[in-house]
Structure formats: structure tokens, C-alpha cells
C-alpha positions as CSV (number, residue, x, y, z in Angstrom):
1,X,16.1,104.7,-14.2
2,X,15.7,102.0,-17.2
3,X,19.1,101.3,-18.1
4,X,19.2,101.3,-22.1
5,X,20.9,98.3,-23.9
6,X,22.3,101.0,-26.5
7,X,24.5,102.2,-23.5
8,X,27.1,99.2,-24.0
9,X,27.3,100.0,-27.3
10,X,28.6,104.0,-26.5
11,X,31.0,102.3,-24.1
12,X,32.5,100.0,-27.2
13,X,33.1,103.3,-29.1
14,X,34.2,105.6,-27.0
15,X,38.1,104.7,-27.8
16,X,37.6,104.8,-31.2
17,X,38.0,107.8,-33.3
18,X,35.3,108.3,-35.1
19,X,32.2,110.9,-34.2
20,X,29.5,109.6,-33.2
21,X,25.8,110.5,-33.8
22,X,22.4,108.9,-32.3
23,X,19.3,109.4,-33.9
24,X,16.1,108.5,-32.8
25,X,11.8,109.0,-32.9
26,X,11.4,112.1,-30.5
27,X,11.4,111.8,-26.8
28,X,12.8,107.8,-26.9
29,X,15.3,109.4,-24.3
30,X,18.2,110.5,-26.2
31,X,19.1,113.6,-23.9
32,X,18.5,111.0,-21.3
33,X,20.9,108.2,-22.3
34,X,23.4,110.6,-23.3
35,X,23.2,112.6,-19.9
36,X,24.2,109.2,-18.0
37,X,26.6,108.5,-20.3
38,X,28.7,111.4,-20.1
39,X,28.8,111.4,-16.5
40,X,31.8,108.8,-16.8
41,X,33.7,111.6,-18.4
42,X,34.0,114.3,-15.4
43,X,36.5,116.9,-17.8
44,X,34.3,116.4,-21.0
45,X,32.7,119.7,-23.2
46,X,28.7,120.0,-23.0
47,X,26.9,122.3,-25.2
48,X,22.9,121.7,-24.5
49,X,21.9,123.6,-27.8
50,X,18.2,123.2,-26.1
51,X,19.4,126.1,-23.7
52,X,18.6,129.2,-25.3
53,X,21.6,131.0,-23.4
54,X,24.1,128.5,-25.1
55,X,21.9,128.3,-28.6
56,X,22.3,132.5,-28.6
57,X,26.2,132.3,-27.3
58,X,27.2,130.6,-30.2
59,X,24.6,131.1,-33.4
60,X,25.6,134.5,-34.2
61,X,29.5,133.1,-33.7
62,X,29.9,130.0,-34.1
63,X,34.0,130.8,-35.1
64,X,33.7,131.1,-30.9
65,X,32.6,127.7,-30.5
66,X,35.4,126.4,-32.3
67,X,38.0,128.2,-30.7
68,X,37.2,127.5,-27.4
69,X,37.2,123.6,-28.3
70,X,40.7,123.9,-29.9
71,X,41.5,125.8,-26.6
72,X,40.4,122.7,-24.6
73,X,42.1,120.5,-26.8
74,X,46.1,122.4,-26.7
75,X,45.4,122.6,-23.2
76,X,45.1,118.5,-22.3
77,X,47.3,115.4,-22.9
78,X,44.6,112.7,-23.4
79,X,41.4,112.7,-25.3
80,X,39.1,115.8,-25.2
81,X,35.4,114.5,-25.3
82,X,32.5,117.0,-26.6
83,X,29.0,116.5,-26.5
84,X,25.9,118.3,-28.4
85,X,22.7,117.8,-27.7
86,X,20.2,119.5,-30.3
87,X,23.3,120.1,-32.7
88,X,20.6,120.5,-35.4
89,X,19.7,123.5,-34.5
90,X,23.0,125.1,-35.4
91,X,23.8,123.5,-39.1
92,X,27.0,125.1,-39.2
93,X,28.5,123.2,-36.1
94,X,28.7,120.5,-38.7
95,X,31.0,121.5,-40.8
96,X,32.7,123.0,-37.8
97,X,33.2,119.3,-36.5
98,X,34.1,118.3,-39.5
99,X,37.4,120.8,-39.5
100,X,38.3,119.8,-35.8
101,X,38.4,116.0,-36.3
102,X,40.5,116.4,-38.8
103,X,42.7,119.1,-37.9
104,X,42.9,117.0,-34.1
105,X,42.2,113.6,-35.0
106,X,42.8,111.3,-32.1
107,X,42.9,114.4,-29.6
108,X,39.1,115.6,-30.1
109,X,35.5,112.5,-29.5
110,X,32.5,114.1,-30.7
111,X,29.4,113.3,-29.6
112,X,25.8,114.6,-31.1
113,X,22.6,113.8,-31.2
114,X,19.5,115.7,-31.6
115,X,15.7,115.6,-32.8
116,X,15.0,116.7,-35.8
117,X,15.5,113.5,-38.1
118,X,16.1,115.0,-41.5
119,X,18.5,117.9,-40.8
120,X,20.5,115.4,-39.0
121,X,20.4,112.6,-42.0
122,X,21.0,115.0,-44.3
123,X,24.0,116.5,-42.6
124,X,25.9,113.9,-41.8
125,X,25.6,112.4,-45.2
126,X,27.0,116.1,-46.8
127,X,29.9,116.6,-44.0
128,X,30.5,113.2,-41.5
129,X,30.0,110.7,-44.0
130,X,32.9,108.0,-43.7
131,X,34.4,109.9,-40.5
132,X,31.3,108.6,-38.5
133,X,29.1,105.6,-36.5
134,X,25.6,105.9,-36.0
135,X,23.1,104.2,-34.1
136,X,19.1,104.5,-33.4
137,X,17.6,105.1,-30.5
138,X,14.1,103.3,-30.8
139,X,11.1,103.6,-27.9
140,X,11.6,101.0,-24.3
141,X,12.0,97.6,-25.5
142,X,10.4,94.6,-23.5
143,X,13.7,93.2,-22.0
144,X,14.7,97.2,-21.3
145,X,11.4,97.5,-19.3
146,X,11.8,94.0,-17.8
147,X,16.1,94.6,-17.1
148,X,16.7,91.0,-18.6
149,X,18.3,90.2,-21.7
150,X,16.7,89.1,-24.9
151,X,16.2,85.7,-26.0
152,X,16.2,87.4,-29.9
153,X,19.9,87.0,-30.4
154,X,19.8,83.6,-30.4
155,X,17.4,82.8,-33.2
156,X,20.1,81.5,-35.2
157,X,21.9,79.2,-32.7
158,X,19.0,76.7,-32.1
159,X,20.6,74.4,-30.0
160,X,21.0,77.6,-27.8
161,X,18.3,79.1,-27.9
162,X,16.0,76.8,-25.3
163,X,18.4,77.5,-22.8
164,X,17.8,81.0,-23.2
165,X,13.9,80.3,-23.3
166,X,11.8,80.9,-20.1
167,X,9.0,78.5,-20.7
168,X,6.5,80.0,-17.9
169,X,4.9,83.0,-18.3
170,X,5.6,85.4,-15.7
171,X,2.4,86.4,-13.8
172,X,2.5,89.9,-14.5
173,X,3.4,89.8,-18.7
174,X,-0.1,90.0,-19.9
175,X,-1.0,93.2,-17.9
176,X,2.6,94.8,-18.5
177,X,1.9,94.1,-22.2
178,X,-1.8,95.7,-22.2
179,X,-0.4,98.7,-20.6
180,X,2.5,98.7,-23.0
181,X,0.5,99.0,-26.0
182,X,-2.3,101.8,-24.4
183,X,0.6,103.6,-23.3
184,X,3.1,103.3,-25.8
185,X,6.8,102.3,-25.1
186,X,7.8,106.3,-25.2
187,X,9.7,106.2,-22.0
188,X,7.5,109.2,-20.9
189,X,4.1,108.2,-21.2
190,X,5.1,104.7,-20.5
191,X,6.4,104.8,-17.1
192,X,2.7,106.8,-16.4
193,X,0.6,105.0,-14.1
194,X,-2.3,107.1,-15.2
195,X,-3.6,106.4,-18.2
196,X,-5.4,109.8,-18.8
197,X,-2.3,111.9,-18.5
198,X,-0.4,109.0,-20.7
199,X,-2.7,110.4,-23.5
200,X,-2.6,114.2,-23.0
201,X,1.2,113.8,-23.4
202,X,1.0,111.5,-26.6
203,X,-1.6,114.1,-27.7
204,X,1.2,116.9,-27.4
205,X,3.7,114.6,-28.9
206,X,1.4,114.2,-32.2
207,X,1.1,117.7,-32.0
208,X,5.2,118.4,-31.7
209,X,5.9,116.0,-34.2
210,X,3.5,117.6,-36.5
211,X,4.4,121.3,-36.2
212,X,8.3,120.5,-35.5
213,X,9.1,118.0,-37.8
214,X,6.6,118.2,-41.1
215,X,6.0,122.0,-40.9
216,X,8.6,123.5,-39.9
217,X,10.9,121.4,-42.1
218,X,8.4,122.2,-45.1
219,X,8.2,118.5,-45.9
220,X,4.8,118.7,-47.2
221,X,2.7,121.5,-48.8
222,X,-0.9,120.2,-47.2
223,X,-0.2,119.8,-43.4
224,X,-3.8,118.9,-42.9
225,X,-4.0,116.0,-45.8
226,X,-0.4,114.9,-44.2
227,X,-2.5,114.7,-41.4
228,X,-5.1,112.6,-42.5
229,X,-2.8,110.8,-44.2
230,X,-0.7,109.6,-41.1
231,X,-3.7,108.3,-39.1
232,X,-4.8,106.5,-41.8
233,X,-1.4,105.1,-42.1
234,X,-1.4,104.1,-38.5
235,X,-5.1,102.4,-38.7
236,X,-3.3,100.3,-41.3
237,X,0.1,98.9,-39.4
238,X,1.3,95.9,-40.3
239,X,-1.1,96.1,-43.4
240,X,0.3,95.5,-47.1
241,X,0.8,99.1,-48.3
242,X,-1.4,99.8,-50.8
243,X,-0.7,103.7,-52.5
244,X,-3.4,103.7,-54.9
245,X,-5.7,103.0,-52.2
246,X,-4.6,105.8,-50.0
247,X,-4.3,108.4,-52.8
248,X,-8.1,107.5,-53.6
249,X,-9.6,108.0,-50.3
250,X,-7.0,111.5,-49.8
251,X,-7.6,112.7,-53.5
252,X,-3.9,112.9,-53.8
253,X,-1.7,110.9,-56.2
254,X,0.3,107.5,-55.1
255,X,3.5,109.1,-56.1
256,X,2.6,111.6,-53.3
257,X,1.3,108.5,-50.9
258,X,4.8,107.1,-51.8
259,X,6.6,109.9,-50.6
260,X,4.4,110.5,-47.3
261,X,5.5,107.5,-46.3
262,X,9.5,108.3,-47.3
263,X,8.7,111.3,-45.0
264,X,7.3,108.4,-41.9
265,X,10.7,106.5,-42.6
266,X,13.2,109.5,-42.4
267,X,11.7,110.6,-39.5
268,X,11.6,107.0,-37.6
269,X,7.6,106.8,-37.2
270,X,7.6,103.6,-39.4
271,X,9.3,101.1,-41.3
272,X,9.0,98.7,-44.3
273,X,9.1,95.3,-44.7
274,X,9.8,94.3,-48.4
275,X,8.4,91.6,-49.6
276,X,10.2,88.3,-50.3
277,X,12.0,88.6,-53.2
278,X,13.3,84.8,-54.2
279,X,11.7,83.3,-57.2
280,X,8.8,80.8,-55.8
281,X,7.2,79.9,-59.0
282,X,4.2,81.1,-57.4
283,X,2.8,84.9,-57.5
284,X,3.5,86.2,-54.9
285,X,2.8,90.3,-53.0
286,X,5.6,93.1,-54.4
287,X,4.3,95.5,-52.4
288,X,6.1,96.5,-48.5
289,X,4.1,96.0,-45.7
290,X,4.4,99.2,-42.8
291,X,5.2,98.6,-39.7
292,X,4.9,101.7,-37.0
293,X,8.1,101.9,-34.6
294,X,5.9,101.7,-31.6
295,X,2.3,99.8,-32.2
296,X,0.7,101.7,-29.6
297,X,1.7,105.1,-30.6
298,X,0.2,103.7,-34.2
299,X,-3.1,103.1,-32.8
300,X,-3.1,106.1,-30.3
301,X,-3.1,108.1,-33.7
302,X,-6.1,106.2,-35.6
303,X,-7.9,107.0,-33.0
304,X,-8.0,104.0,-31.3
305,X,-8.6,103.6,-27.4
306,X,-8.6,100.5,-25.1
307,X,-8.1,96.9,-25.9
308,X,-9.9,94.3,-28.3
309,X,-10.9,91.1,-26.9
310,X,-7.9,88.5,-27.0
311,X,-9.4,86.4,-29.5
312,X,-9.7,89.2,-32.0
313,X,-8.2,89.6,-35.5
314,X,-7.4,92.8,-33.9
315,X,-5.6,91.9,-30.9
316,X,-3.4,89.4,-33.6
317,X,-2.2,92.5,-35.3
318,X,-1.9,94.2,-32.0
319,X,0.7,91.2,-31.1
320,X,2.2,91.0,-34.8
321,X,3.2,94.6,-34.7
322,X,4.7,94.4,-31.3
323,X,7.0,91.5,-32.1
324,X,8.2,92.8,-35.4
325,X,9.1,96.4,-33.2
326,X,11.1,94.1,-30.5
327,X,13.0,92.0,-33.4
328,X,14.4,95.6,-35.1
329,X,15.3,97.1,-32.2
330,X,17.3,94.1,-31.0
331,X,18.9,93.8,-34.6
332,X,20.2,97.6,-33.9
333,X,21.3,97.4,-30.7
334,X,22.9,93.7,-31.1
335,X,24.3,94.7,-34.6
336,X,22.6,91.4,-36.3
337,X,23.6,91.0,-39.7
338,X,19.4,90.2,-40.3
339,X,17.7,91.2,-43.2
340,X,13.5,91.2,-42.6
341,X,10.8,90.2,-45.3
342,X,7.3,88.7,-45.7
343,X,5.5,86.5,-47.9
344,X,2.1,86.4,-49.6
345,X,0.9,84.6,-52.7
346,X,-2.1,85.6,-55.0
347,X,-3.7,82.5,-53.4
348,X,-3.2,83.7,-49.3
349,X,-1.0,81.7,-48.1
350,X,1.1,84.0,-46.1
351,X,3.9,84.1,-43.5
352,X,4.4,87.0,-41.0
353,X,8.2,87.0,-41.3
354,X,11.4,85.5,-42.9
355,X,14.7,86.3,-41.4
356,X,17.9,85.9,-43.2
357,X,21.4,85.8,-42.0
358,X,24.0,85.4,-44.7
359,X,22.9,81.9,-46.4
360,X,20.6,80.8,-44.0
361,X,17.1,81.8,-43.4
362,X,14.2,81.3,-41.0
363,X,10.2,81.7,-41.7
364,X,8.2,83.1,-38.6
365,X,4.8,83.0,-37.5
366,X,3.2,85.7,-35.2
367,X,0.1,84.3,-33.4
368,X,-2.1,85.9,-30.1
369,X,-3.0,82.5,-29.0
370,X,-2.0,80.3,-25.6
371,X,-2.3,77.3,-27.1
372,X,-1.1,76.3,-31.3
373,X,-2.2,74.7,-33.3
374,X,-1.1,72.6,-36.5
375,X,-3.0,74.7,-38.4
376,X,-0.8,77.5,-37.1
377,X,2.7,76.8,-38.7
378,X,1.3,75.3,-42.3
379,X,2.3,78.0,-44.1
380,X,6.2,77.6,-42.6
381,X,5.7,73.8,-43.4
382,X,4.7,75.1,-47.1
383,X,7.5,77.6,-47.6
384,X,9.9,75.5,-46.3
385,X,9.1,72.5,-48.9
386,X,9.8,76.1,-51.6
387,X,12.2,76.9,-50.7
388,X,15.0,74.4,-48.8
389,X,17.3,77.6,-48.1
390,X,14.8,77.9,-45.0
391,X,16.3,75.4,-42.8
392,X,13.3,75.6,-39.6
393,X,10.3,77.9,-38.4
394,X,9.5,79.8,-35.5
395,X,6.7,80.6,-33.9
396,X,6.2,83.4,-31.5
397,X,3.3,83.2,-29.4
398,X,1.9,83.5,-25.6
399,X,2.0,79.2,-25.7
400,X,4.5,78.5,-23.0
401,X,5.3,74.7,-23.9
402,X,6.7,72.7,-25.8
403,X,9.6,74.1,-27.3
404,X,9.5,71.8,-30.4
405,X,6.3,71.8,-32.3
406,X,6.9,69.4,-34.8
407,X,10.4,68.7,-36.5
408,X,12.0,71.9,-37.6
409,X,9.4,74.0,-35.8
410,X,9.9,75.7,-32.7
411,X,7.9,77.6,-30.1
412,X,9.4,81.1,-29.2
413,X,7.1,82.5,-25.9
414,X,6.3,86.1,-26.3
415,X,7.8,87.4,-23.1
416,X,11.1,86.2,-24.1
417,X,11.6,88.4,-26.6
């Protein structure tokens, strides 16, 4: 079993008041992590609401539900623990938690989680807001899949950071990655050795996601242009958005492109990266750039099979969209105070990433290569002469040496991410 970094953080909480809620993409192993988890509580309440015995026990009375928890909880000294898997699908059981943790604060931990995105944002902001923590559960990350520890955290702490660094690249990276990425890092169809029945499951997980989140929430009105829309979507990751594009080419309006892509972010498919928003004195992009929460679910959807050659634009984007994946799921699960952008001015200069912590920033470069170039970190060089709140550069790549690239410029290896 992968263990999963967010696991520390449910031990950090679990003296703490508060309910606590995980959301997630489908099938990143929610049930899974949570099933572990609760095995260090022998005496705790479990109500698997994916159990149609337990999901008809308690939706025509949910007034049961309570009173049996409130039962539980006379009946101990310490802290009674409940966990509810699929809570979603009983809406009430919120309000219903709501009550208890008041009425037995201290006395009652909740735990919930489920998969259905929307219901469960919109729930907790309506009944559990301020009486909750929340964390996302995003697909395997590289150092879950390799059990090591990032090198991410230390981005800021340069002087650190090459000790963290492994400088050789371990033999096997570069065929873990390939299968990665025609796989996905969905704990399911990643940990497939066959490739064939890797794809009939992400088939059925399009499909799911499709009927269970979009049209059985009545999110859009056109299932079949949502459709369209979300592969053309995921032939464009890590592209500039560009709504007035899509509308043309779906013959619906970019107000409605807009909100498509609202719908991808609620329900954890994809994220955007603004742009840069400090004052350059050069024009520069407005528009977000979207970045799929797993690169090769993105291109599993376009319709894309295989692998490009190395050298290929393609395989760049490939590599961009996989390191801008591992970077936000370490910022969750390390709680990073980082805020992500990009740059790009009218006249193409443009640079992948800027991260900024507080007052200090850093300007990143995503290249595919082995070997870098000058040529490779000129537009960090450029930024940083605009803008002196940028104190170095990083560049992640497959290079394995040096770690210094010129002054202020440093070499981050892919596999160390």
C-alpha cells in the first residue's frame, strides 16, 4: 500500500476540535486513506453511506442517526470519533453534524469525506463554515509513488536545498515517468501493469465523472457540448486560456466557456494559474493559463495515446504540466504559504512559473532537456533585472549537474520533486 503524505496531516488534527472534511478528484483514494486511518481508532463510529443497507437505514430517518451518536457519546469518557464516507449523499447529515458539535463540543470528532465535489463545497460553506479544516486529496504524487520525501519544500531555503537534491538520476525515473503520464497518477489505473486495462478503467472514470458529477448535479444544460468542451480543454493544458476561442469552435458564448471551466475547478479536474499581476512596464498576458490536476488524465481525454519523441514541443508540455501538478500538491499537503503565477509579454518572452512566499519571490523555468542551456534561463535573467523582488531562478529539468547555473540560477532535477 502507497502510504499518502496527507496521512500526517489527519494525525496533526485529530486532537483538535474541529470537523474535518477531505475533498478530492474521484477515485484519488479517499475511502482508502480514510480506511487506514481510522484503524488507529478501534471504538470509533463508521457509516459507509456507499452501502445501500446503511444509505436506506438512515435516509428515510436521519433523527436515528443522530440519536444513536448522542447515545455513543453519553455512554464514553473520552472523545467519540465518527466517520462518513459518501456523506453527500444524505445532505441532511450536515446540518445534523452541525447540531452535535455544538451541542457536544469536545466530546464528538467528525470525520467526512465523499465524492461528489459540489454538494460537498456547497455544504460546508452553508453549515461547517468556521467549525471546520479541510484538505485535498489530489492523484499519487512522484515522492508518494517513490516513498521518499520531496525536495519541493525547500525552494525557499537555498542554502538547503542542495542537500536535499539527488544529483543522479535514478535508473528507473524516465520509464516510471512515461508510465506515469500514459497511466495517469489515479492510484487505480496507475499501479496497472497493463496498459490496456489502465485505459478501459479511465474510460469508465470519464464516463462516471460525466453522468455522476455534470449530469446528475444539472451543472450544464448540453451534456454533449460539455463534452466536447472538456476534451478540448484537456488538448489545451497548460495553454493560455483563451474563451473566445473555445466559444467559436463550440458555437457557445465565452461567458458559458468561463463558467465550463468554473464547473472543471469545483470539481478538481483543473486549475488556473493567473497571470502575473505586478506592474512591468511592459504588456504583458491577463488571461489564466489551465492546468489539468493529472496531465495524463488531460491527455487520456483529448484523445491522445502513447508518447511524443523527447525532443518534442510536446513532450515539453507533457513535463511542464507534470511539475506544476507535483508543486500544488506539495503546497497542500506541506501547507506552503505559496501563491502560483506566470508571465508573458506581447513580445514572448515568457516564464513558466513565479512563486511567491510573503515578500520574496522566485521565477521558474520548466524544460524536457538533459542538458541546459544559457539560452534556457534568459527569460529568469530578464525578469529578474524587472523586477528585483525576484531574488534567484530555478530551473527544473532532467540535467543532473551542476546545481548552480550561473549566479542566482539554480538547477532543480526533475526526480527530486
Amino acid at each position: 500500500m502507497i502510504a499518502r503524505h496527507l496521512k500526517n496531516w489527519l494525525f496533526s488534527v485529530a486532537d483538535q476540535p474541529q470537523i474535518v472534511q477531505l475533498f478530492g478528484l474521484r477515485q484519488t483514494g479517499k475511502t482508502t486513506l480514510m480506511d487506514d486511518f481510522r484503524r488507529g481508532y478501534k471504538n470509533a463510529l463508521y457509516f459507509p453511506l456507499f452501502d445501500l443497507v446503511t444509505l436506506m437505514r438512515y435516509e428515510s430517518s436521519p433523527e436515528r442517526w443522530v440519536l444513536e451518536i448522542e447515545e455513543e457519546i453519553k455512554r464514553r469518557d473520552g472523545t467519540l470519533h465518527v466517520f462518513v464516507d459518501e456523506i453527500q449523499k444524505i445532505p441532511v447529515f450536515f446540518q445534523a453534524i452541525q447540531g452535535i458539535h455544538e451541542k457536544y463540543k469536545g466530546r464528538v470528532k467528525f470525520w467526512i469525506w465523499g465524492s461528489s465535489a459540489r454538494p460537498l463545497k456547497r455544504q460546508r460553506a452553508e453549515t461547517l463554515a468556521g467549525r471546520c479544516f479541510s484538505k485535498t486529496l489530489w492523484p499519487l504524487s512522484q515522492s508518494e509513488l517513490l516513498n521518499k520525501n520531496s525536495a519541493l519544500p525547500y525552494l525557499f531555503k537555498i542554502n538547503q536545498l542542495q542537500e536535499k537534491l539527488e544529483f543522479q538520476e535514478p535508473r528507473d525515473h524516465l520509464p516510471s515517468f512515461l508510465k506515469w503520464i500514459q497511466h495517469t497518477m489515479l492510484p487505480e489505473p496507475c499501479l496497472q501493469e497493463d496498459i490496456s486495462l489502465a485505459h478501459q478503467l479511465l474510460q469508465a472514470y470519464q464516463a462516471t465523472y460525466l453522468e455522476s458529477e455534470i449530469r446528475r448535479e444539472n451543472l450544464v444544460q448540453d451534456i454533449g457540448t460539455f463534452e466536447q468542451f472538456l476534451a478540448l480543454a484537456a488538448s489545451e493544458n497548460t495553454f493560455i486560456v483563451n474563451d473566445a476561442v473555445k466559444a467559436k469552435v463550440l458555437g457557445i458564448s465565452p461567458h458559458t466557456v468561463k463558467a465550463y471551466y468554473g464547473i472543471l475547478e469545483d470539481t478538481f479536474v483543473c486549475r488556473l494559474i493567473p497571470a502575473y499581476s505586478k506592474s512591468l512596464r511592459v504588456q504583458i498576458s491577463k488571461s489564466p493559463k489551465a492546468y489539468f490536476t493529472d496531465t495524463g488524465l488531460a491527455r487520456f481525454i483529448s484523445g491522445e495515446r502513447g508518447m511524443p519523441d523527447e525532443l518534442s514541443p510536446q513532450f515539453g508540455k507533457i513535463v511542464e504540466g507534470f511539475v506544476i501538478d507535483e508543486i500544488l500538491k506539495q503546497i497542500e499537503y506541506n501547507d506552503l504559504p505559496w501563491k502560483l503565477s506566470y508571465l508573458r509579454t506581447k513580445n514572448g518572452m515568457e516564464v513558466d512559473i513565479i512563486i511567491t512566499s510573503g515578500s520574496v519571490k522566485i521565477a521558474a523555468e520548466i524544460k524536457a532537456s538533459q542538458k541546459l542551456h544559457p539560452g534556457d534561463y534568459q527569460a529568469i535573467l530578464k525578469l529578474m533585472e524587472m523586477d528585483p523582488e525576484i531574488k534567484y531562478g530555478i530551473v527544473f529539468s532532467r540535467q543532473s549537474a551542476p546545481f548552480q547555473l550561473t549566479k542566482n540560477i539554480y538547477s532543480f532535477p526533475l526526480w527530486n520533486l
